[in-house]
C-alpha positions as CSV (number, residue, x, y, z in Angstrom):
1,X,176.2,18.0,146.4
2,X,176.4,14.4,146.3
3,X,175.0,13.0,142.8
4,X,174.9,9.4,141.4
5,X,173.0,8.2,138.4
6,X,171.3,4.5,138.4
7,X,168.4,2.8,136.5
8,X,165.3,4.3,136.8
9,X,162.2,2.9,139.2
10,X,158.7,3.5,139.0
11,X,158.5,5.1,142.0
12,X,160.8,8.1,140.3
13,X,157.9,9.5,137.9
14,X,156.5,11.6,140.7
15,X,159.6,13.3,141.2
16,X,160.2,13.9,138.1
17,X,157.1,15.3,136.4
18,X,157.3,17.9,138.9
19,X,159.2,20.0,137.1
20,X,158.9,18.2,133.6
21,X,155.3,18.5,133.0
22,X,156.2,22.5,132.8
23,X,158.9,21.9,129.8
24,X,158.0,23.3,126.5
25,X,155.0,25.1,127.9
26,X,153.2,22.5,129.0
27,X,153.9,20.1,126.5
28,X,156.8,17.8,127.3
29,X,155.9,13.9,125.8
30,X,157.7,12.6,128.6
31,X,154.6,12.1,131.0
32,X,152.8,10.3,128.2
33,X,155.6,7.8,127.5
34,X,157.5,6.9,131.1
35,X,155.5,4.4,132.0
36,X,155.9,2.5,128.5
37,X,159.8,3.3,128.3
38,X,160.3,2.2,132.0
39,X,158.4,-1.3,130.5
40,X,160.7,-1.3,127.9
41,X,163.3,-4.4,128.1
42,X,165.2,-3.3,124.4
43,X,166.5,0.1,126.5
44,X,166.8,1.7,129.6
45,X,165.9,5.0,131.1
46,X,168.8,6.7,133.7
47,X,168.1,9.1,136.8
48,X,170.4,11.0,138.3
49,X,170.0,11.6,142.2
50,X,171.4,14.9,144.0
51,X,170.9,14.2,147.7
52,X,168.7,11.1,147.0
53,X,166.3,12.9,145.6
54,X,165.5,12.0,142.0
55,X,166.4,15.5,139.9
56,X,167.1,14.5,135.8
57,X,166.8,11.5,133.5
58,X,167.7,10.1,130.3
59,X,166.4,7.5,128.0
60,X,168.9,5.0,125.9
61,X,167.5,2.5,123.2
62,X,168.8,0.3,120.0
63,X,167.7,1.1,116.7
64,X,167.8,-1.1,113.6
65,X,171.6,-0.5,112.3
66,X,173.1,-0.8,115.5
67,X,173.1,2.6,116.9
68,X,172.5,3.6,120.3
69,X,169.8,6.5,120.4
70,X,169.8,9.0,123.3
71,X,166.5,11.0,124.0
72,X,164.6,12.4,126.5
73,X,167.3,14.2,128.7
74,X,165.7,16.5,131.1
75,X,167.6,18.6,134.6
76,X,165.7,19.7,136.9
77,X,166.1,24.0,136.1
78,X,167.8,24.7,139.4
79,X,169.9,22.2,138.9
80,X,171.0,23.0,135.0
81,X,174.6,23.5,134.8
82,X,176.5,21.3,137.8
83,X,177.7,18.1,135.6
84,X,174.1,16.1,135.9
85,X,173.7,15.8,131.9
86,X,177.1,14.8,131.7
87,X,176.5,11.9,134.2
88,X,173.6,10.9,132.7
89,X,175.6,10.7,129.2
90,X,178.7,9.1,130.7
91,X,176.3,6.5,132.1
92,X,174.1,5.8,129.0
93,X,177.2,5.7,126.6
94,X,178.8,3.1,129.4
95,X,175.6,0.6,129.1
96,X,175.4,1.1,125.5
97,X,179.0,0.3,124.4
98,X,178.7,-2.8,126.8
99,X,175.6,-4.4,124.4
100,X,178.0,-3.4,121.5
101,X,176.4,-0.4,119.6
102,X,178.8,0.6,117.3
103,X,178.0,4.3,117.2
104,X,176.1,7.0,119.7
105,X,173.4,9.6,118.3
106,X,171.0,12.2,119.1
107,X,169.2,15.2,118.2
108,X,169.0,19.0,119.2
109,X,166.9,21.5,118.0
110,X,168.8,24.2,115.9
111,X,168.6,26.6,118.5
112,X,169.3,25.4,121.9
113,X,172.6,26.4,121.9
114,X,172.7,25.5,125.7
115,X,172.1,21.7,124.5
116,X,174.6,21.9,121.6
117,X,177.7,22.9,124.1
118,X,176.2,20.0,126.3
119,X,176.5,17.5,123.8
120,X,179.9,18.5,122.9
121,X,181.3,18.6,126.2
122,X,180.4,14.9,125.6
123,X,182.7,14.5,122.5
124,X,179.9,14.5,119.9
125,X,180.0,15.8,116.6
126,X,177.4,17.4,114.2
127,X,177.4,15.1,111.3
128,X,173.9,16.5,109.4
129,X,171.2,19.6,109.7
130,X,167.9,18.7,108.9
131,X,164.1,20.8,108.7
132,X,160.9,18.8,109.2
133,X,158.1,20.3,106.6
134,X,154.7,20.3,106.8
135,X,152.0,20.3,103.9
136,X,149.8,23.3,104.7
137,X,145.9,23.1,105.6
138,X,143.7,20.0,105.6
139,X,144.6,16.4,104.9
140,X,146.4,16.8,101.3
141,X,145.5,14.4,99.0
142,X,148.0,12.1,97.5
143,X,148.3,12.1,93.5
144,X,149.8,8.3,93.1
145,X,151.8,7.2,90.4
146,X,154.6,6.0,92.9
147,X,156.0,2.7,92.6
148,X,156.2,0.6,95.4
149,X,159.6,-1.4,95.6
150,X,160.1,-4.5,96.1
151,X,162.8,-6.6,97.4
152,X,164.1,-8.2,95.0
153,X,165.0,-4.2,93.5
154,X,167.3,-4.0,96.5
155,X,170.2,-2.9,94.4
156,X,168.6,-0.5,92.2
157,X,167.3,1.4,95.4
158,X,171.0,1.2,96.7
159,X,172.2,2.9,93.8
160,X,169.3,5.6,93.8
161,X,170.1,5.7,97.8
162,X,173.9,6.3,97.4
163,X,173.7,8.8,94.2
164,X,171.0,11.3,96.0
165,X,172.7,14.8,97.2
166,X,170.2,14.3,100.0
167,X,172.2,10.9,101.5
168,X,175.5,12.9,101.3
169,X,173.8,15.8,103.2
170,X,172.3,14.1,105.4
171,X,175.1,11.7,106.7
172,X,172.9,8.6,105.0
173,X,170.5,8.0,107.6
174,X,166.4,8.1,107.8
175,X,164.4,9.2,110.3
176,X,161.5,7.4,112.1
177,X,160.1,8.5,115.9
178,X,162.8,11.4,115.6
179,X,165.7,9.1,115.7
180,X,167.9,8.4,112.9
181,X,169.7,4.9,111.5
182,X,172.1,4.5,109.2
183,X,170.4,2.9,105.7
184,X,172.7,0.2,105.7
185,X,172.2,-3.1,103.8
186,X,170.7,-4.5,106.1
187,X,168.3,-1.8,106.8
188,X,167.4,-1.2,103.4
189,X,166.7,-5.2,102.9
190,X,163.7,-4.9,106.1
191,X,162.2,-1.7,105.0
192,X,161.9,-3.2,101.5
193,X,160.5,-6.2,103.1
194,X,158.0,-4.1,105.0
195,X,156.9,-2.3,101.5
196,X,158.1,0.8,103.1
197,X,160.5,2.5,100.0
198,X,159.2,4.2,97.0
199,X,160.4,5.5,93.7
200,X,159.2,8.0,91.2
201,X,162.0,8.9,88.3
202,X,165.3,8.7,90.3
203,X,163.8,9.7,93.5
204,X,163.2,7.3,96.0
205,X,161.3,7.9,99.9
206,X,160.8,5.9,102.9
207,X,157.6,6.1,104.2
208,X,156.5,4.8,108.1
209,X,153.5,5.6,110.5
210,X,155.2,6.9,113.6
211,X,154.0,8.3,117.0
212,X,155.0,8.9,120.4
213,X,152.6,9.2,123.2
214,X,149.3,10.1,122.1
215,X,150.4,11.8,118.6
216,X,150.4,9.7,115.7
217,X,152.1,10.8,112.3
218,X,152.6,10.0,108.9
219,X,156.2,10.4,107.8
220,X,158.4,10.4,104.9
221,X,161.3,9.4,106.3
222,X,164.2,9.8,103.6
223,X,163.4,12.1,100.3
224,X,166.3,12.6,97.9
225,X,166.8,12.7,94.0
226,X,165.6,15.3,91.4
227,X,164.1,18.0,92.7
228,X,161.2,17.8,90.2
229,X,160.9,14.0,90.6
230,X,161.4,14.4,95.0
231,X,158.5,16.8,94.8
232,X,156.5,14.8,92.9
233,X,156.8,11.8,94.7
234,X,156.1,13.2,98.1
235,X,152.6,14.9,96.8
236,X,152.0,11.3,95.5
237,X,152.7,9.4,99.0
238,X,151.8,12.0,101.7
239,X,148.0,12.1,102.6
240,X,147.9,8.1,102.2
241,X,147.2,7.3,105.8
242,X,144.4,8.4,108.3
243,X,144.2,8.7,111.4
244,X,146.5,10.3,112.1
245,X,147.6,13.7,114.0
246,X,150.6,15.5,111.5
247,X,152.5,14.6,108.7
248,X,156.2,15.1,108.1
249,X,158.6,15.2,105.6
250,X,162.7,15.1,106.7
251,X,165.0,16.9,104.3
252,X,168.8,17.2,104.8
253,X,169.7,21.5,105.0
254,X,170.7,22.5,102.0
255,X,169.1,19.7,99.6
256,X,167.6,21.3,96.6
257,X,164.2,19.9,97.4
258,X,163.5,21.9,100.3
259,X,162.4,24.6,97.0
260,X,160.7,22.1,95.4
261,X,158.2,21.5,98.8
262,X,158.0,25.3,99.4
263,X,156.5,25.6,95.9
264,X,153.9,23.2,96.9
265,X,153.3,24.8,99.8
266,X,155.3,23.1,102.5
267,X,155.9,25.2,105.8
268,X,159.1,24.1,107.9
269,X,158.0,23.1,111.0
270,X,161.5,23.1,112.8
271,X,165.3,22.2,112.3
272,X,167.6,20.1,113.9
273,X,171.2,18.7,114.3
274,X,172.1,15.5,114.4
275,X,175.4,14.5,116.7
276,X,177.1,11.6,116.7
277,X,180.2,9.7,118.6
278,X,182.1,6.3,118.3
279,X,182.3,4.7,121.2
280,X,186.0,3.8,122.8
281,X,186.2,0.7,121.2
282,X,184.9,1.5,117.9
């Protein structure tokens, strides 16, 4: 079988939402977002060819620390096991060393064990665990009493930042769309900027209104500190926004406030890994 991988063309979305509009029941969010990720200039979406026929893809893009992000890698299922993933993967690492990202990442889902040996093949490394809660029932409403921080506190959030179990656990990233950036300087400096960290006691969250396709949701992005104070704070800042479809909160496995949001009622929605690799250079 003769295979190749090259940047995707409009004319591939047929093809491949043949088979893709079946994944996950029914439920893929590829078909809602190809025609805006093949638009996108800041990344670039792969296909890989068997026979000139397109039969897998694979989406690379640039987040805010420098990272390369790899999503949306899908094989057509009679295909699943002959190298393609590992193509696509070569190729995407390839383009994104050449614009100079400085490390690769992505996410699996705790139990696709088929994914995980994947991924390693391709020289990644788990570097965090983390569950995505959910407040139970309706729209909860928020308590307040958080403080919004501002810029000028940079350091103080730093030091709240660096002191949490939860940035140990968690390899010191946040999470926003499902992809994760380091909370470097830099980054801390622009989500202060955009109002987007808050503190209650020694905890501190990052909050941002995400969505992909036609979901919208409310996240808090990073939660660490005290349990009692974590707890608090995220009953005080989730609920804020309308609008919007689900609302999620990103803990590091094994972080003490996971019992803190069970107590309130929090229901873990899923889990997942986060894998990482330097590229050659780095």
């Amino acid at each position: 079988m003769e295979a190749k991988v090259r940047s995707a063309r409009a004319a591939d979305k047929a093809p491949l939402m043949s088979f893709i509009k079946d994944v996950w029941g029914g439920h893929d969010y590829i078909p809602s977002v190809w025609d805006r990720w093949l638009r996108d200039r800041q990344g670039r979406v792969f296909v890989v060819e068997a026979g000139g026929v397109p039969v897998g893809m694979s989406r690379v893009r640039f987040l805010e620390d420098g990272s390369a992000w790899f999503e949306g890698a899908r094989v057509h299922p009679a295909l699943r096991g002959r190298g393609l993933a590992s193509m696509l993967g070569e190729r995407s690492m390839e383009f994104a060393e050449a614009r100079g990202a400085r490390v690769f990442r992505l996410t699996s889902g705790s139990r696709n064990r088929a994914a995980h040996r994947q991924i390693r093949r391709m020289k990644f490394s788990e570097s965090a665990r983390f569950s995505v809660y959910e407040p139970a029932g309706r729209r909860p409403r928020p308590t307040g009493g958080a403080a919004r921080m501002p810029s000028r506190k940079q350091r103080t959030v730093t030091r709240l930042l660096r002191q949490s179990r939860e940035f140990r656990l968690g390899s010191g990233v946040f999470w926003h769309n499902f992809a994760a950036a380091s909370l470097t300087k830099e980054v801390v400096s622009n989500l202060l900027s955009k109002g987007a960290v808050w503190r209650m006691g020694e905890a501190v969250a990052v909050t941002r209104i995400g969505g992909e396709g036609e979901g919208t949701w409310e996240e808090i992005c990073y939660l660490g500190g005290g349990v009692c104070d974590s707890t608090r704070l995220a009953k005080a800042l989730l609920g804020r926004a309308k609008n919007v479809t689900e609302r999620f909160v990103f803990v590091p496995q094994g972080s003490p406030v996971i019992s803190g949001l069970r107590r309130e009622g929090y229901a873990r929605n899923f889990a997942m890994i986060l894998f990482e690799r330097r590229p050659a250079n780095g």
